[in-house]
matplotlib code that plots the C-alpha trace (Angstrom):
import matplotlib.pyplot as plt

x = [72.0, 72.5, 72.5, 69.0, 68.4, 69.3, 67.3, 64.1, 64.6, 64.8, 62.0, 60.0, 61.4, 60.3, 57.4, 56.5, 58.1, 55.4, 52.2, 53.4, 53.5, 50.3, 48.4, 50.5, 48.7, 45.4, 45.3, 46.3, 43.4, 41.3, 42.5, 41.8, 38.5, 37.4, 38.6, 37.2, 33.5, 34.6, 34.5, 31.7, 29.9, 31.0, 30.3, 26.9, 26.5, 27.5, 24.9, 22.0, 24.4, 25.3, 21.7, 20.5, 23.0, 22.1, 18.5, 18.9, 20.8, 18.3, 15.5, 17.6, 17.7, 14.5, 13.5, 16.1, 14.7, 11.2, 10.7, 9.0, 9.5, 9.3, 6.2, 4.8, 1.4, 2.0, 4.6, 1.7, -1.2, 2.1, 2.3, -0.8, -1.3, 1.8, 0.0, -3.2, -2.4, -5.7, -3.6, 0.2, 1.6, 3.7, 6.3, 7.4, 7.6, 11.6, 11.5, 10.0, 11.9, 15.7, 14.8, 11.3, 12.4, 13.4, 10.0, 8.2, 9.7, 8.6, 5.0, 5.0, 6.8, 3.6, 1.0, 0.6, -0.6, 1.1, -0.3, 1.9, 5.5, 5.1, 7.6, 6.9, 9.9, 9.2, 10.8, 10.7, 11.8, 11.2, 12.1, 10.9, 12.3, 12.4, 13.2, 15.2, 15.1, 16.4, 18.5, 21.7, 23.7, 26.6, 28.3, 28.1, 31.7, 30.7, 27.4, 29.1, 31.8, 29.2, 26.5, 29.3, 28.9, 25.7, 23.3, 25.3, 24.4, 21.0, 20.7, 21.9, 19.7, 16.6, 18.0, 18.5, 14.9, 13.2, 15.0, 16.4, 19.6, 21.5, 24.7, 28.1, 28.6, 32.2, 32.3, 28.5, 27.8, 30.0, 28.2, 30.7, 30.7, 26.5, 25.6, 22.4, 20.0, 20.2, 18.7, 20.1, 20.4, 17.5, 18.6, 16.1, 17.3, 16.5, 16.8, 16.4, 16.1, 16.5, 15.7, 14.6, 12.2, 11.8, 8.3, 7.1, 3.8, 1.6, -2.1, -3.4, -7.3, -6.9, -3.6, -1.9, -2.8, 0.5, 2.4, -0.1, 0.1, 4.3, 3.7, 1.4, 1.2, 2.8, 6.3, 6.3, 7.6, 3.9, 2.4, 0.4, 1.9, 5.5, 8.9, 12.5, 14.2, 15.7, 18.9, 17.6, 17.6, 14.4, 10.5, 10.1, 12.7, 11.4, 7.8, 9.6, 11.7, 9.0, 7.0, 9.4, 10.0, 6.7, 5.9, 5.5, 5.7, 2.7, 1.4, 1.0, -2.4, -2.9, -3.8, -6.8, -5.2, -5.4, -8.3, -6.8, -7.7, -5.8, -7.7, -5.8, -6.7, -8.2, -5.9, -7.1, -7.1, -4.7, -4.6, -7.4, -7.7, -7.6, -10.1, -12.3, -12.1, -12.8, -16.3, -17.8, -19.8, -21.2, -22.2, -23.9, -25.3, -26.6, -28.5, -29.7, -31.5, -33.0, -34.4, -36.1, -37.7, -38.7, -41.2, -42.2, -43.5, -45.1, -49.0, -47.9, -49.2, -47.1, -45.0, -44.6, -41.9, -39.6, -39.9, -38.7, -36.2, -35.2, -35.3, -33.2, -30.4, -30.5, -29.6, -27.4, -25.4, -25.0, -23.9, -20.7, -20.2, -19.6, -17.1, -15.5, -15.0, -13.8, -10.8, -9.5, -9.7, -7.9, -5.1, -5.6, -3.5, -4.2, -6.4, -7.9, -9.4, -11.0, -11.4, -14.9, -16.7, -15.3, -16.4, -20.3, -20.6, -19.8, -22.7, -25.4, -24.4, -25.1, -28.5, -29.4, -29.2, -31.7, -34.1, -33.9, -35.0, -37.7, -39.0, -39.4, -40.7, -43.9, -43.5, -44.3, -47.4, -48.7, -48.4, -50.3, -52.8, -53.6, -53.8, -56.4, -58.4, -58.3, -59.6, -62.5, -63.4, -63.2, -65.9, -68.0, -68.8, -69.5, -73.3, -75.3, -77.3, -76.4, -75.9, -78.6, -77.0, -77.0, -79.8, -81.0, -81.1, -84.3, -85.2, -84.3, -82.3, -85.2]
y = [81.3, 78.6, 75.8, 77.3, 77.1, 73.8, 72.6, 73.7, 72.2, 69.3, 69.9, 70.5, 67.4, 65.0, 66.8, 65.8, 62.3, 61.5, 63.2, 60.9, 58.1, 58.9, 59.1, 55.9, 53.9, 55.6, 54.3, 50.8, 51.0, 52.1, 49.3, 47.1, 48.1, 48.0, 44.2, 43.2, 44.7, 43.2, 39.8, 40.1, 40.5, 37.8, 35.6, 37.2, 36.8, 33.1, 32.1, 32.3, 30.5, 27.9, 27.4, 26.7, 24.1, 22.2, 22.4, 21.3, 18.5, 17.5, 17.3, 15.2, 12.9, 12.7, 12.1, 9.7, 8.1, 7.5, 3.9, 1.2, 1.8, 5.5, 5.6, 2.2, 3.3, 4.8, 1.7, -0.6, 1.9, 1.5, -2.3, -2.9, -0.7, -2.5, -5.4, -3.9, -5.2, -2.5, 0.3, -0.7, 0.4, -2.1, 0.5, 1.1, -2.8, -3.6, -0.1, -1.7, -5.2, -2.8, 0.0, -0.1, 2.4, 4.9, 4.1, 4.4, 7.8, 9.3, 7.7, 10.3, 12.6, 12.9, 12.7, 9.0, 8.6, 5.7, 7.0, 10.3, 9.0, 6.4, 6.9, 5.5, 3.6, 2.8, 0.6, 0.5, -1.7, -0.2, -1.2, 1.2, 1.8, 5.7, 7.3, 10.8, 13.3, 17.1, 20.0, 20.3, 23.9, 24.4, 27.0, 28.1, 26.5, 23.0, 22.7, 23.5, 21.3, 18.7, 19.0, 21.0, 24.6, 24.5, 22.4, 24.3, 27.7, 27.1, 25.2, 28.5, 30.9, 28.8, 28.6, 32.7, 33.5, 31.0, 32.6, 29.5, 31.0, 32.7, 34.5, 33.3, 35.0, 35.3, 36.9, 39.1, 40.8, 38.6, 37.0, 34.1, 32.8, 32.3, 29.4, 27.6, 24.5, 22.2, 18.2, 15.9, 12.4, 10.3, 7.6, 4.7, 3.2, 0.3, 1.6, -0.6, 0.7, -0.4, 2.4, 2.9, 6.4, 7.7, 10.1, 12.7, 13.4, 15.8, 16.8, 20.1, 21.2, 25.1, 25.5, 28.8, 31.2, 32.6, 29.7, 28.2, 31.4, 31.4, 27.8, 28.0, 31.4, 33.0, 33.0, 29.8, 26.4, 24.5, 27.5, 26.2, 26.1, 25.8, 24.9, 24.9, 28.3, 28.2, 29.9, 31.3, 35.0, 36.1, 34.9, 33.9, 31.2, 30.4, 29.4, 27.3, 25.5, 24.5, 23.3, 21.3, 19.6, 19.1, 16.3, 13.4, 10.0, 8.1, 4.9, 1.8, 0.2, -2.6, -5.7, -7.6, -11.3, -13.7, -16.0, -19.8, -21.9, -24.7, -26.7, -29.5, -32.9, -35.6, -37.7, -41.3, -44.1, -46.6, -49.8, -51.8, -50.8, -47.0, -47.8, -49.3, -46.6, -44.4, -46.2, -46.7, -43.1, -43.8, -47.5, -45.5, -42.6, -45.1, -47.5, -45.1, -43.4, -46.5, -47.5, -44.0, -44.9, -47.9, -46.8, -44.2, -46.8, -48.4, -46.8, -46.8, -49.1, -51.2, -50.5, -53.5, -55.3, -52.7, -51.6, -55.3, -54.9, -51.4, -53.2, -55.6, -53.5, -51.4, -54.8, -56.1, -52.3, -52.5, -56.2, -54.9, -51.9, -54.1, -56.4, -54.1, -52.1, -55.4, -55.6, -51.9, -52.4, -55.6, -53.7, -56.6, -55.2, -58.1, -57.2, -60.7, -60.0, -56.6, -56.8, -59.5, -56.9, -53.8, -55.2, -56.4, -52.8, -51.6, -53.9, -52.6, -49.4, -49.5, -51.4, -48.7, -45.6, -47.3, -48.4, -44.6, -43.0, -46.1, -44.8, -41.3, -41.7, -43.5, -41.6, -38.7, -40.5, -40.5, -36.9, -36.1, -38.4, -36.9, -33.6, -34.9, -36.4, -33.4, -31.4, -33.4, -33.2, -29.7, -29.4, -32.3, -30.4, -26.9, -26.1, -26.2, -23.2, -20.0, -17.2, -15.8, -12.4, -13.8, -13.8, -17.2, -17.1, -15.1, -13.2, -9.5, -8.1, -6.1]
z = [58.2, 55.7, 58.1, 59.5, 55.7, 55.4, 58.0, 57.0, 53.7, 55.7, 57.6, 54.8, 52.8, 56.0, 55.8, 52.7, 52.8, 55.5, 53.6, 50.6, 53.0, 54.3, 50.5, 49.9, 52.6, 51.8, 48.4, 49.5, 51.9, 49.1, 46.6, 49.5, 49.8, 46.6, 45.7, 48.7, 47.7, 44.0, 45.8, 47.2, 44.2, 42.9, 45.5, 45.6, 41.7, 42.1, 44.6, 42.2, 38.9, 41.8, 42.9, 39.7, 39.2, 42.1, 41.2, 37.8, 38.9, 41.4, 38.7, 36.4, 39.5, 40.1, 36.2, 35.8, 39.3, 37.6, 37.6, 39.1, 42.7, 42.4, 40.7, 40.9, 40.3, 36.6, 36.4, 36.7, 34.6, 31.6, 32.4, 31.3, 28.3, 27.0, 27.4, 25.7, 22.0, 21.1, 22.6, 22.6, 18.8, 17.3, 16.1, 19.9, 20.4, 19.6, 22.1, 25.1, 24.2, 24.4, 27.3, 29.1, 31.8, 29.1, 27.1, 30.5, 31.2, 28.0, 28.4, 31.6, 29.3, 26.9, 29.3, 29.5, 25.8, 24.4, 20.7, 20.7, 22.1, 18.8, 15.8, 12.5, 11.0, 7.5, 5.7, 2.0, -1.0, -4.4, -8.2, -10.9, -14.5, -15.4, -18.3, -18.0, -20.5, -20.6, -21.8, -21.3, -21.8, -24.5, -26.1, -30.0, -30.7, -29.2, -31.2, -34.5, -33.6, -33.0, -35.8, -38.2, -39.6, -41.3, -39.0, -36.1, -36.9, -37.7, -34.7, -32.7, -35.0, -33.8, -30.0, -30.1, -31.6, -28.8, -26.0, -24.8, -23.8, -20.9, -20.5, -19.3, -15.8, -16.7, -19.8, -19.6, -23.0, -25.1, -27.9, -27.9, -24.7, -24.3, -23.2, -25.9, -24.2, -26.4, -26.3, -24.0, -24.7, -23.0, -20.6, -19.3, -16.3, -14.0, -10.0, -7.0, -3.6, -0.4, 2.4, 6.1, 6.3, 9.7, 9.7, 12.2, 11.6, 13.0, 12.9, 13.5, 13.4, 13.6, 11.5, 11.9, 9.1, 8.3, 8.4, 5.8, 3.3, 3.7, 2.5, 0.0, -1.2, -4.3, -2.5, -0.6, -2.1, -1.9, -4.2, -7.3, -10.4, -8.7, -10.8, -10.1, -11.1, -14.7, -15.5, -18.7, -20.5, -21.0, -19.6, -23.4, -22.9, -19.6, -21.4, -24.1, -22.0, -19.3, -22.7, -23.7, -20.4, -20.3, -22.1, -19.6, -20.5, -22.8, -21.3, -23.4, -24.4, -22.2, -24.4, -23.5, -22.6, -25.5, -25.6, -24.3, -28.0, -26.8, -24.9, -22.3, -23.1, -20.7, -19.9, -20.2, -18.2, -19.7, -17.6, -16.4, -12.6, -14.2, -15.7, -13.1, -10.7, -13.8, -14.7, -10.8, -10.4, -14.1, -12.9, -9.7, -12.3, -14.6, -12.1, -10.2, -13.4, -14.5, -11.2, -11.0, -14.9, -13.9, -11.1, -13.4, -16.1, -13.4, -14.9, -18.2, -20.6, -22.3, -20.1, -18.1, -20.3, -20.1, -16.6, -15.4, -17.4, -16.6, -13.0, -13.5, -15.0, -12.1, -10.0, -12.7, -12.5, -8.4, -8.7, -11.2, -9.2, -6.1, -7.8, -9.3, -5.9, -4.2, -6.5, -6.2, -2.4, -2.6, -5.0, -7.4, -11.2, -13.0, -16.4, -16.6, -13.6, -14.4, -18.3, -17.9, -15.4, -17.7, -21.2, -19.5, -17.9, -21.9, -23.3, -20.9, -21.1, -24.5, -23.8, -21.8, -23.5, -26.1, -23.2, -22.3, -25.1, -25.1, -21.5, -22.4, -25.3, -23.6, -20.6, -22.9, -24.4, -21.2, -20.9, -24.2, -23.6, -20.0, -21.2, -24.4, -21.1, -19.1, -21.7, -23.2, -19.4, -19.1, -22.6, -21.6, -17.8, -19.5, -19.5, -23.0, -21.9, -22.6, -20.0, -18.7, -20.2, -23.6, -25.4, -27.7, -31.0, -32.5, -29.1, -29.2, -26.4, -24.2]

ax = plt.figure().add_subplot(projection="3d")
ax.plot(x, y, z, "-o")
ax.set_aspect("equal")
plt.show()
């Protein structure tokens, strides 16, 4: 009985030793099953990722392929508006001169508008001479320590009743430790500035309507009236501190320029030939005048006396201004040789201004006595009868 016992335990123990072995090999075809299906996926799941890739990379290829012999057509339309200076910007010129390929592939970029791939590069040199002024904030100790127990708590009595004060994050509600604006010291200062600016702009006729109100409306930066946030206790403050900043600089009177009294003297001719080059256009002037008196006088009476002799100092003038003329072209420096010509020119000039006044005086004779003529004329060819619409002397008007 026990070994028939014994052998059905055994039974029963190979019995289950193969059902385990059975479940075993199940679940390894299970696991099997499943990581192959998990592979799957993935390779399925990298196709598109994979696909992209290639296509991405075959569109960079093809952008960075755009050139001359790929598209020689917009190569040679981009040629010539580089050529164009009307249509070519000079900012993109040092551009073109580096990379034309790259400046011809953002050309297509923008739709072929030479105008919108331009940058503006500014660059900008400026001197100016500012003057800062301020406040600057200090505690109740400092300000008595610098103006000393009297001026210093008046100072902070005046400070407190303005407002212009704030409290000490560190120490809130402690009388001590608030902070008083008080006067800074102004500085004028001399800046110079060297400085390249690069500037996007951009134009737009139908602006979007909420981006212009977050801009300029009560909460945007742009809004009217706008000013930096002040660290300050009460709106009161605020109002006396923005007052007091407010006082902008004054602008000087401009002076109207003086009035030039001195006046620059003429600088005279000091030697001989000076002199002679000096004197020719007045020879010219002065012969030229008496010539035209002289055939003016030529009706005049009494007038015959002078106008030979107004002709003859014409002659006389052209004769010195001739000699005088040959000696400056020949460089000659010797006085003697200029002084006989200078000192005759000198006498008739002074002969000449008295046969002037001579001339005009009987050229204005002439005048008066043509006008006396004309008018005894005029009263010698008006008619003795009366108009028929006058009536004579004893006849009644009918």
């Amino acid at each position: 009985m026990k070994d028939a016992t014994k052998d059905d335990d055994d039974g029963e123990d190979s019995a289950e030793g193969s059902d385990d072995d059975e479940s075993s090999e199940e679940s390894s075809e299970g696991s099997s099953s499943d990581s192959g299906e998990e592979e799957q996926e993935a390779e399925e799941a990298s196709k598109p990722a994979a696909s992209e890739i290639a296509s991405a990379a075959k569109t960079a290829e093809e952008v960075t392929k755009r050139n001359s012999t790929t598209n020689k057509r917009e190569w040679d339309v981009f040629s010539r508006q580089c050529l164009d200076r009307k249509k070519f910007p000079v900012s993109l010129a040092s551009h073109l001169q580096r990379d034309k390929t790259d400046l011809f592939n953002l050309w297509l970029d923008n739709n072929q508008d030479l105008q919108k791939v331009a940058i503006v590069v500014e660059r900008s040199v400026e001197q100016k001479t500012t003057s800062r002024s301020g406040f600057e904030a200090s505690k109740a100790r400092d300000i008595i320590k610098m103006y000393g127990e009297t001026k210093g708590q008046k100072l902070v009595k005046a400070l407190r009743a303005k407002g212009r004060f704030y409290w000490d994050d560190d120490f809130p509600e402690d009388e001590e430790e608030i902070f008083y604006y008080t006067h800074a010291r102004r500085k004028v200062l001399n800046d110079n500035s060297t400085a390249n600016k690069l500037k996007i702009e951009a134009h737009e006729s139908n602006p979007d309507t909420a981006l212009v109100a977050s801009l300029t409306g009560e909460e945007g930066p742009l809004h009217a009236g706008a000013m930096p946030g002040m660290k300050i206790d009460n709106i009161e403050g605020e109002k006396d501190l923005a007052l007091a900043l407010s006082n902008g600089g004054t602008v000087g009177k401009i002076k109207p320029p003086k009035k030039k009294t001195e006046t620059t003297e003429k600088v005279l001719p000091t030697t001989s030939k000076e002199r002679a080059e000096a004197v020719l256009d007045d020879i010219l002037k002065d012969g030229g005048a008496a010539r035209k008196l002289a055939l003016a006088l030529a009706h005049v009476e009494y007038g015959d006396s002078l106008k030979q002799e107004l002709m003859d100092f014409s002659a006389k003038m052209e004769d010195l201004y001739s000699s005088l003329q040959r000696l400056i072209l020949k460089k000659v420096t010797k006085a003697k040789k200029y002084d006989p010509f200078l000192n005759e020119v000198e006498e008739r000039g002074a002969w000449y201004k008295k046969a002037e006044k001579a001339a005009r005086g009987l050229l204005a004779g002439l005048k008066k006595k043509k006008k006396t003529t004309t008018k005894a004329k005029a009263g010698a060819a008006a008619p003795d009868k009366p108009s028929e619409g006058t009536p004579e002397r004893g006849e009644s008007k009918q």
